[in-house]
LUMDO-525390 format. One record per atom (N, C-alpha, C): atom name; chain; x, z, y; residue number from 1. Coordinates in Angstrom, 1 decimal. Layout:
R  atomo  cadena    east      up   north  num
R     CA       A       X       Z       Y  NUM
...
This chain:
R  atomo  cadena    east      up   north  num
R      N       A    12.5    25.6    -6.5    1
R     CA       A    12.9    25.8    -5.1    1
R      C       A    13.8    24.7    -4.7    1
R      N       A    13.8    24.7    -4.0    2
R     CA       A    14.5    23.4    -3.1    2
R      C       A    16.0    24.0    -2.4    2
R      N       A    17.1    23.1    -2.8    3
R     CA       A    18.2    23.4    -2.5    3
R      C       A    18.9    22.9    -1.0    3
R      N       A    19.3    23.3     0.0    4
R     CA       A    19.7    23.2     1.3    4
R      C       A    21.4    23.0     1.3    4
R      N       A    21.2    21.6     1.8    5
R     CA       A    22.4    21.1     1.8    5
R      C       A    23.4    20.8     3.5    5
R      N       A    24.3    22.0     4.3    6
R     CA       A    25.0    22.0     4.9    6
R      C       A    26.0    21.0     5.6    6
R      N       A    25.8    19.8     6.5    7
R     CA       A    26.7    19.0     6.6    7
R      C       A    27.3    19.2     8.2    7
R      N       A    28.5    18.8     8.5    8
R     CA       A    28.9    18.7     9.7    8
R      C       A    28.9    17.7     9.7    8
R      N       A    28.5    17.2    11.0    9
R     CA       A    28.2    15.5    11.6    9
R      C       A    28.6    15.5    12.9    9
R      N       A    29.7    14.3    12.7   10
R     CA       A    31.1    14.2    14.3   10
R      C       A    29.9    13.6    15.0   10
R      N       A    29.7    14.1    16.6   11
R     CA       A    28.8    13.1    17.4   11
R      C       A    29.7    12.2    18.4   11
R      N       A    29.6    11.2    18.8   12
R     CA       A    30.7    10.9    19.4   12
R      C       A    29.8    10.4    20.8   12
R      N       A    30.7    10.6    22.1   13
R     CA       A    30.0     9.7    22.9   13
R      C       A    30.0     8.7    23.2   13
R      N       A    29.7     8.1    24.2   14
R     CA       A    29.6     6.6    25.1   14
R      C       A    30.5     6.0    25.0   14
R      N       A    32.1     6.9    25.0   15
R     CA       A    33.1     6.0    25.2   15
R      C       A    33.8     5.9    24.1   15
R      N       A    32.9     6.8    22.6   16
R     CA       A    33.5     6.2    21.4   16
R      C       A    34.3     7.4    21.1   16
R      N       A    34.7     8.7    22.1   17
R     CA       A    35.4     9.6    21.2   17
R      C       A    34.8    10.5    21.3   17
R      N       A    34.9    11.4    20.1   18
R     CA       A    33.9    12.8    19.2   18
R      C       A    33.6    13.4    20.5   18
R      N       A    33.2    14.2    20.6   19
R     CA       A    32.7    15.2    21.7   19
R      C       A    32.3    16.6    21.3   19
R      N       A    31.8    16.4    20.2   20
R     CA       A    31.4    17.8    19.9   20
R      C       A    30.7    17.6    17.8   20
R      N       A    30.6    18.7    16.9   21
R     CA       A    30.4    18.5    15.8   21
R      C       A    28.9    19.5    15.5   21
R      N       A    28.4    18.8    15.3   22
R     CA       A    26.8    19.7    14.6   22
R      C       A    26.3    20.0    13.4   22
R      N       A    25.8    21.0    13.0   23
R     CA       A    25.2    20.8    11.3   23
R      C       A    24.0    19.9    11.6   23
R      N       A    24.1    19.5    10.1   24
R     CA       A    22.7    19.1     9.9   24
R      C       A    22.3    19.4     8.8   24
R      N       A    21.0    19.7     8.7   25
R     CA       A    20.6    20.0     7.2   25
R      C       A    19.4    19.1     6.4   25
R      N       A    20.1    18.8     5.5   26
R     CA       A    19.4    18.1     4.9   26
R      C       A    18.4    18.7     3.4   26
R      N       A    17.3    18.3     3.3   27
R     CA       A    17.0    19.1     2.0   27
R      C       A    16.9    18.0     0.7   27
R      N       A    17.2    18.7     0.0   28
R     CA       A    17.5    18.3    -1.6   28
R      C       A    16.6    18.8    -2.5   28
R      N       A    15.2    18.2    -2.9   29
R     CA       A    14.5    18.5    -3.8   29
R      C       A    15.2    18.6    -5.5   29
R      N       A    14.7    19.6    -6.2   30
R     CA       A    15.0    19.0    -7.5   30
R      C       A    14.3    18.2    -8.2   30
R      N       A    13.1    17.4    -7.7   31
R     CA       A    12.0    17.0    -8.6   31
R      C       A    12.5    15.0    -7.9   31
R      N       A    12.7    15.0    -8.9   32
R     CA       A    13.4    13.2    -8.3   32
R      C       A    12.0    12.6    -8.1   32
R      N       A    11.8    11.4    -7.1   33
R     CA       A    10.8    11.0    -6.6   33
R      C       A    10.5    10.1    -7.6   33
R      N       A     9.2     9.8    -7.6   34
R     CA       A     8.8     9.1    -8.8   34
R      C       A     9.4     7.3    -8.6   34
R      N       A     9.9     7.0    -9.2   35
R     CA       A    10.3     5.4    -9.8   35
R      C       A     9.5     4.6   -10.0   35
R      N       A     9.7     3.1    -9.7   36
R     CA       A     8.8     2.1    -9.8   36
R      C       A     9.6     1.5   -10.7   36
R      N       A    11.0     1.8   -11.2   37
R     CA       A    11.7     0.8   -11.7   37
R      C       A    10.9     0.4   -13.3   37
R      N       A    11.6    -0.9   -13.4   38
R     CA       A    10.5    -1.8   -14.5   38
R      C       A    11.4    -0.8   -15.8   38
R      N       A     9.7    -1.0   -16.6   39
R     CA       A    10.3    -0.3   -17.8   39
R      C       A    11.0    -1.1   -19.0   39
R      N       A    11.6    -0.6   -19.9   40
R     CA       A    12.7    -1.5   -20.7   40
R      C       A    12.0    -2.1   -21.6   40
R      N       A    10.2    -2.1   -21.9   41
R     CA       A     9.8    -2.6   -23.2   41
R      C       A     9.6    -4.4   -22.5   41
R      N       A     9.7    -5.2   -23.6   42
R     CA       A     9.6    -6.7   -23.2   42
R      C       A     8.2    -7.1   -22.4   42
R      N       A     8.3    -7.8   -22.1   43
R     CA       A     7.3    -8.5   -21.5   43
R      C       A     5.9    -8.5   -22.1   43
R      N       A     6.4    -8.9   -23.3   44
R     CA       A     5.1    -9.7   -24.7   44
R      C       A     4.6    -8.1   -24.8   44
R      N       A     4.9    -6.8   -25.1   45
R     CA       A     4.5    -5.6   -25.4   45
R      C       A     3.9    -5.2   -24.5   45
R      N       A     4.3    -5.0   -22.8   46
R     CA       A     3.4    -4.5   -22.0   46
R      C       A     2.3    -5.5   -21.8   46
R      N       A     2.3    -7.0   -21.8   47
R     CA       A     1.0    -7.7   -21.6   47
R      C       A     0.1    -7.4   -22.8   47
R      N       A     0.4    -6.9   -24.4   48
R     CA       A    -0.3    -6.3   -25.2   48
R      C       A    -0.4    -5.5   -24.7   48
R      N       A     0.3    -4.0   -24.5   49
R     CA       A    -0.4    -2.9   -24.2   49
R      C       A    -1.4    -3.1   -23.0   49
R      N       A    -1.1    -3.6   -21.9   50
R     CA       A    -2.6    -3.4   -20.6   50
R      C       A    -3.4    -4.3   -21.8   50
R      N       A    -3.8    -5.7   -22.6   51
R     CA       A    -4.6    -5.8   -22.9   51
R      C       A    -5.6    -5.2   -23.5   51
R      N       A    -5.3    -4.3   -24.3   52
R     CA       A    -5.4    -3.6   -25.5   52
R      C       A    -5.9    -2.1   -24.4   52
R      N       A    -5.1    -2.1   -23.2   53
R     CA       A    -5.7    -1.0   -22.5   53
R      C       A    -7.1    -1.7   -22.0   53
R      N       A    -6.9    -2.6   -21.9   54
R     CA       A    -8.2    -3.0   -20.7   54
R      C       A    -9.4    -2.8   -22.5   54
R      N       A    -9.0    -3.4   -22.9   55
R     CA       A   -10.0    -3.3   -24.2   55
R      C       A   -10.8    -2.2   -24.5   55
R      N       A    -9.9    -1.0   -24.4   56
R     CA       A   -10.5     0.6   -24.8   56
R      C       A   -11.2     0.7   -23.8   56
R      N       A   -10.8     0.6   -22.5   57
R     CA       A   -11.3     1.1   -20.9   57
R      C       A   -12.6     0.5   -21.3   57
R      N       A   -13.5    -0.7   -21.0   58
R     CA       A   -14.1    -1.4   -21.9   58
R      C       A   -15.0    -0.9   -22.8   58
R      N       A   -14.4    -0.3   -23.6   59
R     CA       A   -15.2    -0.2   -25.3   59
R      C       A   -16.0     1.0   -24.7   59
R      N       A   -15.1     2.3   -23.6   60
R     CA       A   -15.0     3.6   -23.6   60
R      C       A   -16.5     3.8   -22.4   60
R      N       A   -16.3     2.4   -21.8   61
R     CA       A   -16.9     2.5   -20.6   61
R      C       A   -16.9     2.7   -18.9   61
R      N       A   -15.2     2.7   -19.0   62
R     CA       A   -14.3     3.3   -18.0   62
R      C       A   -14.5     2.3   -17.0   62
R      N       A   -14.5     1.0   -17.4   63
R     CA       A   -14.8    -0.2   -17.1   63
R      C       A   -16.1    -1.0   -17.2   63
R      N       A   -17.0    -1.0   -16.3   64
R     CA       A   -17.9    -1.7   -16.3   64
R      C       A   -17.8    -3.5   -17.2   64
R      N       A   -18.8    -3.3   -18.5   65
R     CA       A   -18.4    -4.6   -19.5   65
R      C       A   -19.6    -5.5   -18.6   65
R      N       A   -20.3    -5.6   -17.5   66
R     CA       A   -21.5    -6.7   -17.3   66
R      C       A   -20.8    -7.6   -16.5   66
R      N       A   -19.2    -6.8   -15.8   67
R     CA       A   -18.8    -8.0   -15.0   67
R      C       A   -17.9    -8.8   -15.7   67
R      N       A   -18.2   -10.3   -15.7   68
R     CA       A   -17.7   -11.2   -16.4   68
R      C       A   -16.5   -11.9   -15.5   68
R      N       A   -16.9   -11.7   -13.9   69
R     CA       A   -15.4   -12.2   -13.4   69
R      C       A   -14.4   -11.2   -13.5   69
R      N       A   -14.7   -10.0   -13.4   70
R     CA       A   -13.6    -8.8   -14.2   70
R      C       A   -12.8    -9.3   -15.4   70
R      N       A   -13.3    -9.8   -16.6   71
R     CA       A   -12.5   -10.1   -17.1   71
R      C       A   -11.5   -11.3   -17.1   71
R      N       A   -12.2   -12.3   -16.6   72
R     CA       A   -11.3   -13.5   -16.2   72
R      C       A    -9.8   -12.8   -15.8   72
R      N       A   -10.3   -11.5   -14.4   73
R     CA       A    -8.9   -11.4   -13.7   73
R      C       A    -8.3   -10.6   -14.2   73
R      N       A    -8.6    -9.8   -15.7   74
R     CA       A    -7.9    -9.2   -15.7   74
R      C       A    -6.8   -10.0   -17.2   74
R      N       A    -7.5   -11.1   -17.6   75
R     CA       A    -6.5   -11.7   -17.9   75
R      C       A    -5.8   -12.8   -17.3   75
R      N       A    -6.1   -13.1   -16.4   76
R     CA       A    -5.3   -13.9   -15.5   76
R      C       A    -4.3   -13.1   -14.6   76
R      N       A    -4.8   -11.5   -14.3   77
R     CA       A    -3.5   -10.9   -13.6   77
R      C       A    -2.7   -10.5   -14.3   77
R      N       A    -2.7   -10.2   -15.6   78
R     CA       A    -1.4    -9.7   -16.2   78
R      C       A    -0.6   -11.3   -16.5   78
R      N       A    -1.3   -12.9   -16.8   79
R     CA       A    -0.6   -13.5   -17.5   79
R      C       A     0.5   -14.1   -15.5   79
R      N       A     0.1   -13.5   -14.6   80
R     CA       A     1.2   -13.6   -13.6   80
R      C       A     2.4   -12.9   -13.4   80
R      N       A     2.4   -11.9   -14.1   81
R     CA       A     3.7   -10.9   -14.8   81
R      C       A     4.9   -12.2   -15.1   81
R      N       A     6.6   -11.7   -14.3   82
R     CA       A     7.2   -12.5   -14.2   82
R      C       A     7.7   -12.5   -15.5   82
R      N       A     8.9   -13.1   -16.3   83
R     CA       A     9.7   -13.2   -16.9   83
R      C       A    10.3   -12.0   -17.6   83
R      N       A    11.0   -11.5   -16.0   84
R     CA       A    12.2   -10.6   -16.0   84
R      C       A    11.4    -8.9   -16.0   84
R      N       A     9.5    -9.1   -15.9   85
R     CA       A     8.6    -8.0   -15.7   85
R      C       A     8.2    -7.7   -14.6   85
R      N       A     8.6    -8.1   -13.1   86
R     CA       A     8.2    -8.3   -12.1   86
R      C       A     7.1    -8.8   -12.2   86
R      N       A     5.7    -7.8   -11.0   87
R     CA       A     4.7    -8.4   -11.0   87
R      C       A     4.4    -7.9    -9.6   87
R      N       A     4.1    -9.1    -8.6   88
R     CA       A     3.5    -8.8    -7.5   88
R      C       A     2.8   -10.1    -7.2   88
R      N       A     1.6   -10.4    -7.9   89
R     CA       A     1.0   -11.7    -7.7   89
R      C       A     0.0   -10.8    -6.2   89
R      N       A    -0.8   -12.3    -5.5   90
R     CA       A    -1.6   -11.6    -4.4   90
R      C       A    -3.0   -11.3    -4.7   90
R      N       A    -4.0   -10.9    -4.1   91
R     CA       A    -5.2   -10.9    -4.3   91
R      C       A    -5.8   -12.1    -4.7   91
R      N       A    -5.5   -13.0    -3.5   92
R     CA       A    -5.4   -14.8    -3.5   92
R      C       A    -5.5   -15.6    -4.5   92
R      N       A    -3.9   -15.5    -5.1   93
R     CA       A    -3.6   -16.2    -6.2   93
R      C       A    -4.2   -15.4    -7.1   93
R      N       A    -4.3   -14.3    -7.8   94
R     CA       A    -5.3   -13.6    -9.0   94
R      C       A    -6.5   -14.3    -8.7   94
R      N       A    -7.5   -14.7    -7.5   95
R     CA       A    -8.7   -14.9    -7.7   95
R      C       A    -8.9   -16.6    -7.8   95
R      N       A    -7.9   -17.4    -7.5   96
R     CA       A    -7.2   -18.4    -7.5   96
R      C       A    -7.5   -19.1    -9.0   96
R      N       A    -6.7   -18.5    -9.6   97
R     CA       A    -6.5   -18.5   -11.3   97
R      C       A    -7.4   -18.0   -12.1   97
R      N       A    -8.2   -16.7   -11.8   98
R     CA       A    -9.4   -16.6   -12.6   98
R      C       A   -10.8   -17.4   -12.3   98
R      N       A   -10.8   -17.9   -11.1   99
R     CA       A   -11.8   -18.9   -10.9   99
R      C       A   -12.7   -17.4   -10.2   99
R      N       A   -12.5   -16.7    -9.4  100
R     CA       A   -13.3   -15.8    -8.9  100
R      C       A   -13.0   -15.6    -7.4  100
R      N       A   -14.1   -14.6    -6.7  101
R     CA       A   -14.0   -14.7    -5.4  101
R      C       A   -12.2   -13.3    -5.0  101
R      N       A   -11.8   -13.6    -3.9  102
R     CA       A   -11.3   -12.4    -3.4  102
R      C       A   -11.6   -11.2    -3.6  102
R      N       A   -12.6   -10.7    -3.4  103
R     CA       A   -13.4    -9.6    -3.6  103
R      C       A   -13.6    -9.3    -4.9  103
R      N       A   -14.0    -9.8    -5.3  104
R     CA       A   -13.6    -9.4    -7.0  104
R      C       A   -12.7    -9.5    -7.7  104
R      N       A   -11.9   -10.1    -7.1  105
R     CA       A   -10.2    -9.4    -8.0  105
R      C       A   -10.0    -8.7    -7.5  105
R      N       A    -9.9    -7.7    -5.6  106
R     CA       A    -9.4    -6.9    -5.3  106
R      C       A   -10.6    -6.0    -5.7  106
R      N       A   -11.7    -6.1    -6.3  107
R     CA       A   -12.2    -4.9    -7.0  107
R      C       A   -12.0    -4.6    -8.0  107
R      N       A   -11.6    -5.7    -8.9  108
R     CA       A   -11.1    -5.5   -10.3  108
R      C       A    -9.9    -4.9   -10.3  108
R      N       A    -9.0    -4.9    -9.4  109
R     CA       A    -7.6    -4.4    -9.8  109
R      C       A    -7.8    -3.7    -8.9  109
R      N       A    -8.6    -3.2    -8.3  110
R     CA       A    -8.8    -1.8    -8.0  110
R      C       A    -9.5    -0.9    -9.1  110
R      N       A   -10.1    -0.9    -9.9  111
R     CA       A   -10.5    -0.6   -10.7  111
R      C       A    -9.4     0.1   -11.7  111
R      N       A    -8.6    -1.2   -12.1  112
R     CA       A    -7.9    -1.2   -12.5  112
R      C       A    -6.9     0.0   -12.6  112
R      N       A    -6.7     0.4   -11.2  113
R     CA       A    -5.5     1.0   -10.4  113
R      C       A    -6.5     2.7   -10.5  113
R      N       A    -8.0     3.0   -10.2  114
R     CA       A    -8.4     4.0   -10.5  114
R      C       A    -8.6     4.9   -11.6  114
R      N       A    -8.3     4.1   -12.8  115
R     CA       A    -8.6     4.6   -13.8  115
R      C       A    -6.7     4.7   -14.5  115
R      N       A    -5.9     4.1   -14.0  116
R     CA       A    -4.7     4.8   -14.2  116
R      C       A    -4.1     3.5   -15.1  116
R      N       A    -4.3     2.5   -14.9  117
R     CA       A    -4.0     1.4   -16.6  117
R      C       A    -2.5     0.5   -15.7  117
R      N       A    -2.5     0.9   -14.5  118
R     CA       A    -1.9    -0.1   -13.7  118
R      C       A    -1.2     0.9   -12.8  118
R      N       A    -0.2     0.8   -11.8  119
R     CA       A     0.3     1.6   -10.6  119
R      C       A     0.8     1.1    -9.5  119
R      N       A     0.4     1.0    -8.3  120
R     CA       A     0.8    -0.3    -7.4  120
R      C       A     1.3     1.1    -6.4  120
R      N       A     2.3    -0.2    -5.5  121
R     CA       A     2.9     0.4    -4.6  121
R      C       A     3.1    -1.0    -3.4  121
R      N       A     2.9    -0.4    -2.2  122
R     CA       A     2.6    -1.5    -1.2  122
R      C       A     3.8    -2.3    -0.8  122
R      N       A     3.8    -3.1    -1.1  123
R     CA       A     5.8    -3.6    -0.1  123
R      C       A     5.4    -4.0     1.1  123
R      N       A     6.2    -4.0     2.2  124
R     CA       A     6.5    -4.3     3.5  124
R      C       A     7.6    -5.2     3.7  124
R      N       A     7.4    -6.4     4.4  125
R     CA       A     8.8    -6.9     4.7  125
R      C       A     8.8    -7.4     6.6  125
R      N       A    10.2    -7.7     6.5  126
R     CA       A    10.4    -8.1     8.1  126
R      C       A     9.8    -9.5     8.4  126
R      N       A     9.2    -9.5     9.6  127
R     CA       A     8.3   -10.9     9.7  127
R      C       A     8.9   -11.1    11.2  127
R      N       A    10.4   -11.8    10.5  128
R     CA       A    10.8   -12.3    12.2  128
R      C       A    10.1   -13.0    13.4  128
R      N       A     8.9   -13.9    12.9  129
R     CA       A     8.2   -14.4    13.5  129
R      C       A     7.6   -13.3    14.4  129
R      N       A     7.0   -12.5    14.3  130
R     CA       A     5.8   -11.0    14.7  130
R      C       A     7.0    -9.9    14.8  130
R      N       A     8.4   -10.0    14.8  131
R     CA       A     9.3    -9.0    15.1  131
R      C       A     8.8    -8.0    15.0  131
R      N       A     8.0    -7.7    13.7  132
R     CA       A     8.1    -6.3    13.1  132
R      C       A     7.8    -6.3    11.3  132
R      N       A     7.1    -5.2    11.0  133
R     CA       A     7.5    -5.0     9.6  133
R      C       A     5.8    -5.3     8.9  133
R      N       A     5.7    -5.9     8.2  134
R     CA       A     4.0    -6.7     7.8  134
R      C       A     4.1    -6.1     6.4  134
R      N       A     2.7    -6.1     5.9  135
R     CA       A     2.7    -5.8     4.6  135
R      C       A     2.5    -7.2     3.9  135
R      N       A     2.5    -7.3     2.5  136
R     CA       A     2.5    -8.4     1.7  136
R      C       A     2.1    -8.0     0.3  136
R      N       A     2.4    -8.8    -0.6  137
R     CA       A     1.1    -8.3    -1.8  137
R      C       A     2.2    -7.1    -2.4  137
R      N       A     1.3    -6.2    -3.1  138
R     CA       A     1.3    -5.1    -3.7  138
R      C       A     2.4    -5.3    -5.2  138
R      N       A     3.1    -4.2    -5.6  139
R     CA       A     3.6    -4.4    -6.6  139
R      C       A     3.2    -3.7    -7.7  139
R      N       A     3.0    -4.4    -9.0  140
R     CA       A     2.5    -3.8   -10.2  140
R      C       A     3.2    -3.4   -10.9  140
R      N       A     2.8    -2.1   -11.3  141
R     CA       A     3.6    -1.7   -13.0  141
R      C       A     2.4    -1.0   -13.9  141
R      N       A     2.7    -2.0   -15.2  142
R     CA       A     2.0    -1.4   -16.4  142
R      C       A     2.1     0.0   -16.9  142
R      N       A     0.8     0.8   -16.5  143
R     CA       A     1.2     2.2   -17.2  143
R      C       A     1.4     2.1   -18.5  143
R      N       A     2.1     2.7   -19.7  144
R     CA       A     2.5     2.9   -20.9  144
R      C       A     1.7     4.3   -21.5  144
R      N       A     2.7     5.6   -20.7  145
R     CA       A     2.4     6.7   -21.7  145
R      C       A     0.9     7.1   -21.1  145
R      N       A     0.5     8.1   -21.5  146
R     CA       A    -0.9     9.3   -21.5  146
R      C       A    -0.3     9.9   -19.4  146
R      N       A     0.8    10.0   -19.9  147
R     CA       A     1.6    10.9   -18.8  147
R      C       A     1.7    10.4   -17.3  147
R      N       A     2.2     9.0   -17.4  148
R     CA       A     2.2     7.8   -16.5  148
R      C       A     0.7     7.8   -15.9  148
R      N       A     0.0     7.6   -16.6  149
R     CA       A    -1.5     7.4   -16.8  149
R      C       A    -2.2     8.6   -15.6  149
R      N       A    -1.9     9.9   -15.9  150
R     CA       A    -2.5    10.7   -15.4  150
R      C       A    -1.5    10.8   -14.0  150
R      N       A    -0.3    10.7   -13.7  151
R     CA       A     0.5    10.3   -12.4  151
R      C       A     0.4     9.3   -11.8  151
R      N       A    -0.3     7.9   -12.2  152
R     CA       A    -0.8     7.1   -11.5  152
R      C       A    -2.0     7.2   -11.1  152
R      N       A    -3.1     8.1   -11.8  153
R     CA       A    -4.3     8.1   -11.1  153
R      C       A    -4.3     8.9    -9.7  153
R      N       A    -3.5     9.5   -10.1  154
R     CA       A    -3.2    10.7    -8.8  154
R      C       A    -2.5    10.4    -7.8  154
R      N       A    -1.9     9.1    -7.9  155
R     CA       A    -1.1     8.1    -7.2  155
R      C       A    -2.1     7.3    -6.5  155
R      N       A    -2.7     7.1    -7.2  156
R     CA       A    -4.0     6.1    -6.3  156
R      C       A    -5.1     6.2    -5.6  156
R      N       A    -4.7     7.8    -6.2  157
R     CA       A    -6.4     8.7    -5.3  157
R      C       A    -4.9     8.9    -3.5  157
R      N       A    -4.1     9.2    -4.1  158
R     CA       A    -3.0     9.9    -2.7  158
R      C       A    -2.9     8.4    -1.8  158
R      N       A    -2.8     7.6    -2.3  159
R     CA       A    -2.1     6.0    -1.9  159
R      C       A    -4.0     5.8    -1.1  159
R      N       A    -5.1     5.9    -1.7  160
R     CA       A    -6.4     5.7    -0.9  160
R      C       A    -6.7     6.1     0.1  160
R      N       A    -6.2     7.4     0.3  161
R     CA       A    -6.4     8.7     0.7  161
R      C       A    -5.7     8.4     1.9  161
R      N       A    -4.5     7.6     1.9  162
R     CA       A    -3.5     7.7     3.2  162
R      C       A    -3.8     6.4     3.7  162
R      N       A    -4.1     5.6     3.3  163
R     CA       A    -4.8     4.2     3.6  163
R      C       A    -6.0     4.2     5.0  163
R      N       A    -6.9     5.3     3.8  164
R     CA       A    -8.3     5.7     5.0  164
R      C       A    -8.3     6.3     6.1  164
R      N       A    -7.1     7.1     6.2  165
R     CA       A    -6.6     7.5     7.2  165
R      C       A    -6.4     6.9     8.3  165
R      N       A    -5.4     5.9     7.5  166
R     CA       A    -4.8     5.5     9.1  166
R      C       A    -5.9     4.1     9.8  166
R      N       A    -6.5     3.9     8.9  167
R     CA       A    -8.1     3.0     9.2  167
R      C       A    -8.6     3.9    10.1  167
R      N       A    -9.3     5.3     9.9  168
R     CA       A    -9.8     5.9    10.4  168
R      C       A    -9.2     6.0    12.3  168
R      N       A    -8.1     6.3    11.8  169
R     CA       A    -7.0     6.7    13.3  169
R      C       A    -7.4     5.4    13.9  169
R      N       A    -7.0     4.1    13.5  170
R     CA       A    -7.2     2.8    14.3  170
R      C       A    -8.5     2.5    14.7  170
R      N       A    -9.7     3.0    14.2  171
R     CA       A   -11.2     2.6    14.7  171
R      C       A   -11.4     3.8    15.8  171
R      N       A   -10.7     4.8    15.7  172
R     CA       A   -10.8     6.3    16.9  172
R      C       A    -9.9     5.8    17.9  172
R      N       A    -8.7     5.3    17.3  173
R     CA       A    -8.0     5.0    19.1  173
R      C       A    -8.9     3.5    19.9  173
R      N       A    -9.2     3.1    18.8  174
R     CA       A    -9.8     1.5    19.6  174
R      C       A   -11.0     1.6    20.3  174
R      N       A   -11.8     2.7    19.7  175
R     CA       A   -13.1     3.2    20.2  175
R      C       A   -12.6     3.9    21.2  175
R      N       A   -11.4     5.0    21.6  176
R     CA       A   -11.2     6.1    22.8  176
R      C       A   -11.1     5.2    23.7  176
R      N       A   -10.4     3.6    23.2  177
R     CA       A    -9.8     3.0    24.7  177
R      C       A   -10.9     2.6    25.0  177
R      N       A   -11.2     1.7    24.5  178
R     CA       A   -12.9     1.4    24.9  178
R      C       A   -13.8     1.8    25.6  178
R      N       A   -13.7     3.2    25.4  179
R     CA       A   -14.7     3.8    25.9  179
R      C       A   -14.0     4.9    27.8  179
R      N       A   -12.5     4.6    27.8  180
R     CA       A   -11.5     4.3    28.8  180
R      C       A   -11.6     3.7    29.4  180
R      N       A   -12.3     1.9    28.9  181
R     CA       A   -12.1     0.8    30.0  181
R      C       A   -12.9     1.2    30.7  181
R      N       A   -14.4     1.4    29.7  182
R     CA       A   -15.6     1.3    30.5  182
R      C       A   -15.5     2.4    31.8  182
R      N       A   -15.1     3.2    31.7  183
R     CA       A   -14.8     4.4    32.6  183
R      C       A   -14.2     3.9    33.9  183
R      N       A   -12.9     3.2    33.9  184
R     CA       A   -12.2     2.5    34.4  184
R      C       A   -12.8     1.9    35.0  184
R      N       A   -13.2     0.9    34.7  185
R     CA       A   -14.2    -0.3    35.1  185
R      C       A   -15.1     0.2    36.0  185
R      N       A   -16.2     1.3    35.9  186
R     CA       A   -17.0     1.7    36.2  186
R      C       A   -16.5     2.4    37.4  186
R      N       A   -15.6     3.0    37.4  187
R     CA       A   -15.4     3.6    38.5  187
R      C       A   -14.7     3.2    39.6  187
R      N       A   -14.4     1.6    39.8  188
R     CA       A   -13.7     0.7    40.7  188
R      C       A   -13.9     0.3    41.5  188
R      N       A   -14.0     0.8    43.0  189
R     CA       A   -14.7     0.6    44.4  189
R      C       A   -15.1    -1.3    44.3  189
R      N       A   -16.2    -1.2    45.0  190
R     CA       A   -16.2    -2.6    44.6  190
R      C       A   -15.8    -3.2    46.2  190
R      N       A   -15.5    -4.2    46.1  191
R     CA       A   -14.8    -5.1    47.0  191
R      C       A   -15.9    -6.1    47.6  191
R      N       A   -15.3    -6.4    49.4  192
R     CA       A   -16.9    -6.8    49.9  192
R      C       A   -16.4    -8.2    49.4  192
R      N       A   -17.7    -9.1    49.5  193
R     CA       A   -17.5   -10.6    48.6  193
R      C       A   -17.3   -11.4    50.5  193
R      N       A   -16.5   -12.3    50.1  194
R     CA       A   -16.8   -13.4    51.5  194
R      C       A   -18.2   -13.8    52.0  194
R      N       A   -17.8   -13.0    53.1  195
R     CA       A   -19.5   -13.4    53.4  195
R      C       A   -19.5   -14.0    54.9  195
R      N       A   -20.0   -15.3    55.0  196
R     CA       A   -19.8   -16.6    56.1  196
R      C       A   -20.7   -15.7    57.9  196
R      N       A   -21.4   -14.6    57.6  197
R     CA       A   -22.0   -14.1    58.7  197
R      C       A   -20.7   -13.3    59.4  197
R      N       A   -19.6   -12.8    58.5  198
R     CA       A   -18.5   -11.7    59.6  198
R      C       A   -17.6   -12.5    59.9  198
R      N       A   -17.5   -13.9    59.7  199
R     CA       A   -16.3   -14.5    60.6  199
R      C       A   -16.9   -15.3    61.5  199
């Protein structure tokens, strides 16, 4: 159950002094949200373990073995894994380095990401240029346990899932306007043209 936490919050007005005090309630899960933070094994162990994962996925079938630019990227996406274990290489540069199209690295590491070997989460940054908040490439982490494994798949069906959504939302508002103008348009008294016989 979820625990409810009681706060008073001074509101202050316009001119800077309190006016009046409100609760607010905040809630407090006990189930801590899941973490992206990098795990403590070295570098050299998680680029063995995805190998060695991608190997089984492979052997097991999880992974289609006919695609040969698949494998390029999926050793060219782990060997972009930073130093320090940071990995947010782009679609781009993965297809860049394995000598493959776009489309086939972001299928490969989608693949990747369906079957649980991998767990991405989208970053957003401020793009003062476009004065608002843009997406940019995706961050990876090497699943390890059984556990991880079955929480990232379910991570990626929920992470799909809210994606298609808001695709969905944007092709329905673009279509409602659209189909607004025409209305609009359509219904606009028309205007007499200059015509050299009424003057």
């Amino acid at each position: 159950m979820e625990r409810l936490t009681r706060l008073r919050v001074p509101l202050q007005a316009e001119d800077g002094r309190r006016s009046r005090e409100t609760p607010v309630t905040f809630v407090k899960n006990r189930v801590p949200a899941l973490s992206h933070a990098q795990n403590a094994i070295p570098r050299d162990k998680l680029k063995s373990l995805f190998k060695s994962g991608v190997e089984a996925a492979l052997m097991t079938g999880e992974l289609p073995s006919r695609n040969h630019g698949w494998k390029s990227v999926f050793d060219k996406f782990i060997d972009l894994m930073g130093p320090d274990g940071s990995w947010f290489p782009s679609h781009a540069k993965v297809a860049e380095k394995a000598g493959v199209s776009e489309r086939t690295a972001w299928a490969a590491i989608n693949a990747l990401e369906s079957i649980g070997l991998i767990r991405v989460e989208a970053r957003y940054l401020y793009d003062p240029e476009k004065g608002k908040t843009v997406r940019t490439s995706n961050l990876y982490e090497v699943v390890v346990t059984k556990a991880q494994r079955a929480i990232a798949i379910l991570a990626a069906a929920a992470r799909k899932a809210k994606e298609a959504a808001k695709r969905q939302w944007a092709i329905a508002s673009r279509s409602s306007m659209a189909e607004w103008g025409r209305r609009v348009i359509h219904h606009l008294p028309a205007t007499a043209a200059e015509d050299p016989q009424l003057n």
